[in-house]
C-alpha positions in Angstrom: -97.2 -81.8 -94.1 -97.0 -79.4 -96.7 -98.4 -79.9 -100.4 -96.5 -80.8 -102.9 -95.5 -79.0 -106.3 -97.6 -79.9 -109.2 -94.8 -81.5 -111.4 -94.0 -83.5 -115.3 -94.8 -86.7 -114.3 -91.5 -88.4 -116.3 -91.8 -92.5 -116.9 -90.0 -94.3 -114.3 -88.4 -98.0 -114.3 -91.7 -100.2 -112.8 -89.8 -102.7 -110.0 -91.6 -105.6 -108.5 -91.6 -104.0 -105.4 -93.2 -100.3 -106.3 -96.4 -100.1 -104.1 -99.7 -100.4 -106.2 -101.8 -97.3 -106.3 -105.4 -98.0 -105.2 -108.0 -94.8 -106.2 -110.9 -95.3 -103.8 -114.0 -93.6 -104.3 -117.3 -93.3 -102.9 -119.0 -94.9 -105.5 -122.3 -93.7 -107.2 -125.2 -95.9 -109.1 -124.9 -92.7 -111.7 -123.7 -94.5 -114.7 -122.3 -91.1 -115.6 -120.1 -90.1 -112.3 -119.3 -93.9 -113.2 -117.6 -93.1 -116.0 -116.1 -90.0 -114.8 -114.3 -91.5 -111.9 -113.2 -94.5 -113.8 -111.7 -91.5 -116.5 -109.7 -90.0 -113.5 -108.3 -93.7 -112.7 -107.2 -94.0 -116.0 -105.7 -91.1 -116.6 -103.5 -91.5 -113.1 -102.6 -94.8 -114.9 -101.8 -93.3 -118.1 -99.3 -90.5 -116.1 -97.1 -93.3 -114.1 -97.4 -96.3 -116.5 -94.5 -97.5 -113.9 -97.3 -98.3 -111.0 -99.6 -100.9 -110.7 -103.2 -98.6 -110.9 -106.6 -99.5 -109.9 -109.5 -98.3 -109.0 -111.8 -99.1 -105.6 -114.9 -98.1 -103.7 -116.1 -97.9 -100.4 -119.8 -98.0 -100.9 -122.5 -98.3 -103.4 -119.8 -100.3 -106.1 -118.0 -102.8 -106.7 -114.8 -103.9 -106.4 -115.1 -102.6 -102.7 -111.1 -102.2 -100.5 -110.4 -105.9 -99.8 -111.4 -107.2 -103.4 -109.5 -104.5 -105.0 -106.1 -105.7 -102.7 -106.8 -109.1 -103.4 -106.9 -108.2 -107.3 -102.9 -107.1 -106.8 -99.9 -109.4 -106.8 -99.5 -111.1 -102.9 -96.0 -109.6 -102.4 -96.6 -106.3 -104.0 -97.6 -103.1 -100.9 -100.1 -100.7 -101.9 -101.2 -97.1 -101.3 -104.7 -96.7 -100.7 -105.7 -92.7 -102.3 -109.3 -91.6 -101.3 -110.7 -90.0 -104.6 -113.0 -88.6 -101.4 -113.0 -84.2 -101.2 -112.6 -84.1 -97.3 -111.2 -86.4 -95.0 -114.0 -87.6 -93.0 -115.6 -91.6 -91.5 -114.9 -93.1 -94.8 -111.0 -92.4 -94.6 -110.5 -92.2 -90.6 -112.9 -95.3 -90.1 -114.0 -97.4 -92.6 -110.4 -97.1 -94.7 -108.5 -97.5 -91.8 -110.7 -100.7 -91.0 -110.1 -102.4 -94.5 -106.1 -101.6 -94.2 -105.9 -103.0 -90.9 -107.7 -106.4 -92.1 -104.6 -107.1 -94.6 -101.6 -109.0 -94.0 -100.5 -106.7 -96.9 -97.9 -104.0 -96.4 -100.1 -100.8 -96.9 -100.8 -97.3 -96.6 -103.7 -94.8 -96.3 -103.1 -91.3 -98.6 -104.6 -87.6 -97.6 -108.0 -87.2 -99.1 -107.8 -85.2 -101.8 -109.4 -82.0 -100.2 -108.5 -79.7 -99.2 -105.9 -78.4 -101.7 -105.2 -75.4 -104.3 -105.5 -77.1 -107.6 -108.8 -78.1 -106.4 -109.7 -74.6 -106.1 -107.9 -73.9 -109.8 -110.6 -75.6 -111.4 -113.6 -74.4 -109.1 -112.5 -71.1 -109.9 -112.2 -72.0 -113.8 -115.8 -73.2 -113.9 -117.1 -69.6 -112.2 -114.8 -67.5 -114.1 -116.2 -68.7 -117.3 -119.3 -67.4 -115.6 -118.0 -63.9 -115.4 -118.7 -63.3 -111.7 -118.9 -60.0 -111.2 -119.1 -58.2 -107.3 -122.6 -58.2 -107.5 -122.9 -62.5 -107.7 -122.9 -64.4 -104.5 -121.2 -67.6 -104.7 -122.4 -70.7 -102.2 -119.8 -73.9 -102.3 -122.0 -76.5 -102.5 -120.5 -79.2 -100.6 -121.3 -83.4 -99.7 -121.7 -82.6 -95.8 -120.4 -84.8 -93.0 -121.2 -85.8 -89.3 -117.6 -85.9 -89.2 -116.6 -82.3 -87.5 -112.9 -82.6 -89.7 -114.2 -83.3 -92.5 -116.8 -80.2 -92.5 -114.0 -78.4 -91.8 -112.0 -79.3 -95.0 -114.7 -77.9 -96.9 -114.6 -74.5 -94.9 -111.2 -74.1 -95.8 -111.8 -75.0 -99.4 -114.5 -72.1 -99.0 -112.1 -69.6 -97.7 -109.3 -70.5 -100.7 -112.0 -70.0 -103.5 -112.6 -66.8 -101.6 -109.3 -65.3 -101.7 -108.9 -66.8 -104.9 -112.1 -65.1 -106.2 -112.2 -62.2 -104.3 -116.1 -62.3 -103.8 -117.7 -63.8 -100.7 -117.9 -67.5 -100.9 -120.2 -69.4 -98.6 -119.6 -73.1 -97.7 -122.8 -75.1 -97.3 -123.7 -78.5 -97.3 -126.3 -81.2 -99.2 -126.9 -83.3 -96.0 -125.9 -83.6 -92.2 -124.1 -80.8 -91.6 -125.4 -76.7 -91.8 -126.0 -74.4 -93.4 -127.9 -76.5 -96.1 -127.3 -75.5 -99.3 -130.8 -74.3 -100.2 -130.9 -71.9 -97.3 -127.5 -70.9 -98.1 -128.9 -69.9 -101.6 -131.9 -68.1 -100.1 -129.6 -66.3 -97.6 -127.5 -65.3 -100.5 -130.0 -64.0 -102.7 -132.1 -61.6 -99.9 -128.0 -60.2 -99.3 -127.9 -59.1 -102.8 -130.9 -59.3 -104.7 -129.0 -57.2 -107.9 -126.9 -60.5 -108.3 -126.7 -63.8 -108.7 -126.8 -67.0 -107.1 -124.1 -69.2 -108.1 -123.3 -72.8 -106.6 -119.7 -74.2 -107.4 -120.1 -77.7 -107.3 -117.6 -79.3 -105.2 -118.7 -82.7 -105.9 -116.6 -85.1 -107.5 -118.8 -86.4 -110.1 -122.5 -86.1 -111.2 -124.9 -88.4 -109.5 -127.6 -87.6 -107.2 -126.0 -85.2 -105.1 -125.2 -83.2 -107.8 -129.1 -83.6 -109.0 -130.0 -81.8 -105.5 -127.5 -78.7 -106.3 -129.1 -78.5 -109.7 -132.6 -78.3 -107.6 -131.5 -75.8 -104.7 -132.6 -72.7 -106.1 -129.5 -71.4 -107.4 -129.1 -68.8 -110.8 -126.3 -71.2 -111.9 -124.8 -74.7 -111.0 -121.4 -75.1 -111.9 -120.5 -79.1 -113.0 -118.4 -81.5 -110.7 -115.1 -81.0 -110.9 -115.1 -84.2 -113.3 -118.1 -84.3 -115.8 -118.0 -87.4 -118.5 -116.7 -85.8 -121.8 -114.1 -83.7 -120.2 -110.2 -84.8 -120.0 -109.1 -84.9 -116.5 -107.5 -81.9 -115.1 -103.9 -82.3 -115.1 -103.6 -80.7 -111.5 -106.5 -83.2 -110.3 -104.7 -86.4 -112.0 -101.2 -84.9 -110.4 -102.4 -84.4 -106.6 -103.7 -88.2 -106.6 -100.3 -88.9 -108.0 -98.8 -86.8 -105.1 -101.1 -87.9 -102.4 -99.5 -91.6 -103.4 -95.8 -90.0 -103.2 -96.6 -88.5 -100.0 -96.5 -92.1 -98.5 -95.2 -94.6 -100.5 -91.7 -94.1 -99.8 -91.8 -95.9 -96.5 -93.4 -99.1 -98.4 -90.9 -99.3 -101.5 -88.5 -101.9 -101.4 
């Protein structure tokens, strides 16, 4: 499936039978990735005031999958997005799990990772840096036991690359190598001139984030949503267009 075009978002007629649009994040007990996420939902609502928009999680807060479908009219379908980077047991397990349990005509969207406007605003954040040949740059990502999802984040790694054109190299906070710390210690003993930089790919601050700021790094670039900060378009238009990617089959 190939990605689709970033495009104007223009308001459409709302029908009774237009699938809901369910945003499903991890969840985080950091009031401000709280806040952050809940920004991104409203600004997908805000863009296509024609859907029925909510927001979900599958761990740590509440409403969790089922709640969130039971919060939406009986008759209406719904598209389940993951607000989740890489596609890994959260969207081939536990989503699939929760859209299987309904009665409800659903769906299950792409993660949102990988994908170029992603990159867009990774390489924003370092540009603004001024990374010069001399930095090394380490893509600090979640991690996964999942082997797919690990691999999502690779690729993300090799776009930023090309994008960049500076070596980029993809580690990881927790079950899955290299960590991110020896990525940064490996970085620095390649080019001692330089610096370290981590590009957070990380949704939102919380305590993931915290352990990126604590690696070792020269610099820590924020999530790629940080409370005070709009929404990036691209970012509010690729959940729109992980929804469009699937709804069609569910619209009446």
């Amino acid at each position: 499936m190939t990605l689709l075009e970033t495009a104007v978002r223009r308001p459409q007629t709302r029908t009774r039978t237009s699938p809901a649009l369910l945003a499903v994040s991890h969840g985080t007990s950091c009031p401000i990735g709280q806040a952050s996420v809940a920004a991104l939902v409203d600004a997908v609502g805000r863009s296509r005031a024609d859907l029925h928009v909510a927001g979900g999680f599958v761990d740590v807060q509440q409403p969790d999958v089922p709640a969130t479908l039971g919060s939406i009219e009986p008759e209406r379908p719904a598209v389940v997005v993951p607000l989740l980077l890489s596609a890994g047991f959260h969207v081939h397990v536990d989503l699939v799990e929760d859209l299987e349990a309904t009665d409800r005509p659903t769906a299950l969207g792409r993660a949102m990772g990988p994908d170029d406007r992603l990159v867009a605003v990774l390489a924003r954040r370092l540009e603004a840096l001024h990374v010069t040949p001399d930095d090394r740059i380490v893509l600090g990502a979640a991690g996964s036991t999942d082997a797919r999802a690990v691999a999502d984040c690779v690729d993300m790694g090799r776009r930023l690359e090309s994008r960049l054109r500076v070596p980029v190299e993809t580690a990881f906070v927790s079950a899955a190598q290299p960590s991110v710390p020896d990525a940064v210690v490996a970085a620095r003993t390649s080019r001692p001139r330089g610096r370290v930089i981590i590009a957070t790919y990380l949704l939102a601050p919380g305590y993931f984030a915290r352990l990126l700021e604590e690696a070792g790094a020269d610099l820590v670039t924020p999530p790629l949503l940080h409370l005070g900060e709009v929404p990036d378009p691209g970012i509010v238009d690729l959940v729109v267009d992980r929804y469009e990617e699937v709804s069609a089959g569910l619209s009446g």
